[in-house]
FIKOLKOL-908127 format. One record per residue (C-alpha): residue number from 0; x, y, z. Coordinates in steps of 0.25 Angstrom, whole numbers. Layout:
// FIKOLKOL-908127
seq X Y Z
NUM X Y Z
...
This chain:
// FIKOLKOL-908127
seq X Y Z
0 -75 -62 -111
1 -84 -55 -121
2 -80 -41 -129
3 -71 -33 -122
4 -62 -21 -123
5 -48 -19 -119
6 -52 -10 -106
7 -41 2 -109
8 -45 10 -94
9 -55 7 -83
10 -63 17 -75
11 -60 19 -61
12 -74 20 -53
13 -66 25 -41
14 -75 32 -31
15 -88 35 -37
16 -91 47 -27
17 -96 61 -29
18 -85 71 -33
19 -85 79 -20
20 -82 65 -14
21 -72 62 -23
22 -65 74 -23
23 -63 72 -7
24 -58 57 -8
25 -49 63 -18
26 -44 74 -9
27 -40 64 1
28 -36 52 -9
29 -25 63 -15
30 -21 70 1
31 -18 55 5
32 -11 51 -7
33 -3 63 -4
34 -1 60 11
35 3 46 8
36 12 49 -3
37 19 60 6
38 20 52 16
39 26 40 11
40 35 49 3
41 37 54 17
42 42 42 23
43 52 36 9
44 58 48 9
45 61 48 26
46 66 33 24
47 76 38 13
48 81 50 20
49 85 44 32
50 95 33 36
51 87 32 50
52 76 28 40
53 84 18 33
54 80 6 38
55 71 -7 35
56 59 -2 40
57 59 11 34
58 64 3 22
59 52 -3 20
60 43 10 25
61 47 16 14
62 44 6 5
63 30 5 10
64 29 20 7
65 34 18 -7
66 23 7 -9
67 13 15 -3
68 16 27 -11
69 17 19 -25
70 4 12 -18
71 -6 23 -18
72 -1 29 -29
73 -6 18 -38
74 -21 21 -34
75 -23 35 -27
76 -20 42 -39
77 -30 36 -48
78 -39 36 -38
79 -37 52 -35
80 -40 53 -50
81 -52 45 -50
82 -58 54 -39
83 -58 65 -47
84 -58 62 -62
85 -69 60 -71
86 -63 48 -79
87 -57 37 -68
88 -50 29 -79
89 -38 22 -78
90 -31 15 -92
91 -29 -2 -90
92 -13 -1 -89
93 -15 10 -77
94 -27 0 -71
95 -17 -12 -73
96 -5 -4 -67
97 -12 2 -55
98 -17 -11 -51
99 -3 -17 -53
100 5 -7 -43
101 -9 -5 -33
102 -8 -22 -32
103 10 -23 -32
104 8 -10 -23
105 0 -16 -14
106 5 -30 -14
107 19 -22 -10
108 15 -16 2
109 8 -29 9
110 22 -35 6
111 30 -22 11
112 21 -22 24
113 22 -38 28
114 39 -33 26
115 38 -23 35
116 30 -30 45
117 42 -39 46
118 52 -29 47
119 47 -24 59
120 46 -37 65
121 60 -39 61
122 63 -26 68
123 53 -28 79
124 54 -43 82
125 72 -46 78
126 76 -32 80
127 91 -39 81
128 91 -44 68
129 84 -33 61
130 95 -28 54
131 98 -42 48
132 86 -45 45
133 80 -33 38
134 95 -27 30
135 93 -19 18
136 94 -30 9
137 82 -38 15
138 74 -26 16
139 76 -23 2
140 72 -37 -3
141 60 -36 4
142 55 -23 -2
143 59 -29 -15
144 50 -42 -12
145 39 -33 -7
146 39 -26 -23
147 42 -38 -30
148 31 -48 -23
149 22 -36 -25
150 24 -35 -38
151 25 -50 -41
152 11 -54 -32
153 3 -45 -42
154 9 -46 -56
155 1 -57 -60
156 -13 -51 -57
157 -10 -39 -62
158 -4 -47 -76
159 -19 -53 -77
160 -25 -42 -74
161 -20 -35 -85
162 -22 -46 -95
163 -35 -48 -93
164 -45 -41 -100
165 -57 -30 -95
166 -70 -26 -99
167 -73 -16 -90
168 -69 -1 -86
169 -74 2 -73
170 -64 -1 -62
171 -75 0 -47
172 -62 5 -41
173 -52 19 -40
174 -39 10 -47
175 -37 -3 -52
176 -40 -13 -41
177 -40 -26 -44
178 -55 -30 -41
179 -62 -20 -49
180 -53 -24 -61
181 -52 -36 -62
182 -68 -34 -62
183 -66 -26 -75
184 -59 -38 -81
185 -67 -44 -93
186 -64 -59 -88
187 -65 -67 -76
188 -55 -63 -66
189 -59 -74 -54
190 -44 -82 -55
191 -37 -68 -55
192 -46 -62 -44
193 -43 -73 -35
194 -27 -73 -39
195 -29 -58 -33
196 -38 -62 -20
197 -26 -72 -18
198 -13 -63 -20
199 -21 -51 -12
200 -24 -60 -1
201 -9 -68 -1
202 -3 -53 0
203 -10 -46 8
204 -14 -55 20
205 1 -63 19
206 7 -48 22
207 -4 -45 32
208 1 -57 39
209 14 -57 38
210 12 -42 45
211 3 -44 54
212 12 -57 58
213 24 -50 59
214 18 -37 68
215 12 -47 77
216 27 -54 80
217 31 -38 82
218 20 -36 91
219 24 -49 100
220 38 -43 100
221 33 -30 105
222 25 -33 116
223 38 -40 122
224 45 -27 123
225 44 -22 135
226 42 -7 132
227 28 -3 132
228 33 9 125
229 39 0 114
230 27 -7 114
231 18 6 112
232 28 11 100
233 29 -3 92
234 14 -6 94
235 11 8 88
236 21 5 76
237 14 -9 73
238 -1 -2 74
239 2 8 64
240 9 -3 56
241 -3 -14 58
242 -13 -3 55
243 -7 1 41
244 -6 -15 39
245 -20 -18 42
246 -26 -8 34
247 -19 -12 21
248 -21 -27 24
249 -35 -25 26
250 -40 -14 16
251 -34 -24 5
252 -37 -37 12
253 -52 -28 11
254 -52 -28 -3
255 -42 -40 -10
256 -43 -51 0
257 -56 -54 -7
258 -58 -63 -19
259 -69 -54 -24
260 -64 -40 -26
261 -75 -35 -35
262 -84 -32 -21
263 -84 -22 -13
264 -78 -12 -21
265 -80 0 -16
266 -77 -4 -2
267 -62 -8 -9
268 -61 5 -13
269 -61 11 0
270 -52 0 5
271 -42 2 -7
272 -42 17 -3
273 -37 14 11
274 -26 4 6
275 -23 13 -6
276 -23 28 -1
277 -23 26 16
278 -15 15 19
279 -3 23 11
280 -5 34 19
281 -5 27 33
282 9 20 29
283 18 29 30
284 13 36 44
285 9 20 48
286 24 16 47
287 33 26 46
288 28 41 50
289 25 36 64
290 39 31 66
291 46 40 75
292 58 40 68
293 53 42 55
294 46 55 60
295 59 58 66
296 64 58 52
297 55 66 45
298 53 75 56
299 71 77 53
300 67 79 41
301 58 89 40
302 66 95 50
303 79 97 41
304 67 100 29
305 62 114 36
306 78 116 41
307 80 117 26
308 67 125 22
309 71 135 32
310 85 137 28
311 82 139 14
312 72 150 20
């Protein structure tokens, strides 16, 4: 191990472009957070407004805007603060916390999305025993699985990660990702790289199969209705659903189903932005603003919002 130093902060590198370019990415890094956060907001606070809204499904939609709120919010606003700060530092305790919640985040949504794939083939496939199947109390412990295995998947890593000690103070990354810290690490982190390669690659292609399994048993049901209306309306909902599923299983398939993290760093970072900062946007107009009754909803309420406004007036 050599002379080392407890490392007490590590300097985010981030994006090392010009300031005008920096200033624009920050521009539209802080307009999308906005979006997304609205958005979402948008959707939780539909869901618990409305009884028509109270049902499984929007159930777990609101959920995955919860997650996806909580989600971006553990990286975008230190990488909003890199872009335009002198010093892109970040103390040890906020490094080992950020990557905590990024990974238990993360690990949550791939879990939530495999549950919501088979609700809909619940609802899509046994729509007679849909109410059986998926009652309150199932629903429940399935979110509650969904935080608990989450958080139960990454504890260990994250244990070792703080334990171990670092020599270096430059993190080739804008947040604590595990790759470019474990680089930092004063020891050799082989054993625990591979333990990462390993639970990354169990969570997210066990999820993208058991999705991907479950829309193609919804699909099969679908072409055996004999609507061709039904058939275009269905179809359009399982795009939108399988494009929002493939673009998160394959930006972080990109970048952790890998046993060597420390390449290709710079190419992560733009894949890490798409999972981090776009794909939280796309949820909630993927899943839920497109649905005709949940834009019947908000178009009510906005209704009775400007009937209010102009009374007052």
């Amino acid at each position: 191990m050599g002379n080392w130093s407890p490392v007490t902060e590590f300097t985010l590198t981030a994006f090392p472009v010009l300031l005008q370019i920096r200033i624009f990415l920050f521009l539209v890094f802080l307009l999308t957070y906005t979006l997304t956060a609205a958005g979402n907001i948008t959707i939780i606070t539909l869901i618990c407004i409305d009884p028509h809204l109270q049902t499984p499904m929007y159930f777990f939609l609101s959920n995955l805007s919860f997650l996806d709120i909580l989600y971006t919010t553990s990286v975008t606003p230190k990488l909003l603060a890199c872009l335009v700060a002198e010093k892109k530092t970040i103390s040890f305790a906020g490094c080992t916390a950020q990557a905590h919640f990024f990974f238990f985040l993360g690990t949550a949504e791939f879990i939530l999305l495999a549950v919501m794939s088979f609700d809909r083939y619940v609802a899509v496939c046994s729509p007679l025993c849909y109410a059986t199947i998926m009652d309150y109390r199932v629903c429940l412990m399935l979110v509650l699985g969904c935080w608990v295995g989450a958080f139960l998947s990454v504890l260990v890593p994250i244990i070792i990660v703080v334990r171990i000690p670092y020599c270096k103070k430059e993190i080739n990354h804008f947040f604590c990702d595990s790759g470019p810290l474990l680089y930092a690490a004063c020891v050799v982190t082989y054993i625990l790289e591979k333990l990462t390669f390993i639970l990354a690659t169990l969570v997210i292609l066990s999820s993208l199969a058991f999705t991907s399994g479950s829309y193609t048993y919804i699909i099969s049901t679908i072409l055996r209705i004999p609507s061709g209306q039904g058939h275009q309306k269905a179809f359009s909902t399982c795009a939108s659903h399988m494009t929002v599923v493939s673009i998160v299983h394959g930006s972080n398939i990109f970048v952790y189903v890998r046993p060597n993290q420390n390449k290709s760093l710079d190419f992560d970072k733009v894949a890490t932005v798409l999972m981090t900062v776009v794909t939280p946007l796309l949820n909630p107009f993927s899943y839920s603003l497109r649905n005709e009754r949940v834009k019947g909803v908000l178009r009510d309420t906005m209704n009775k919002i400007t009937s209010l406004m102009l009374r007052k007036i």
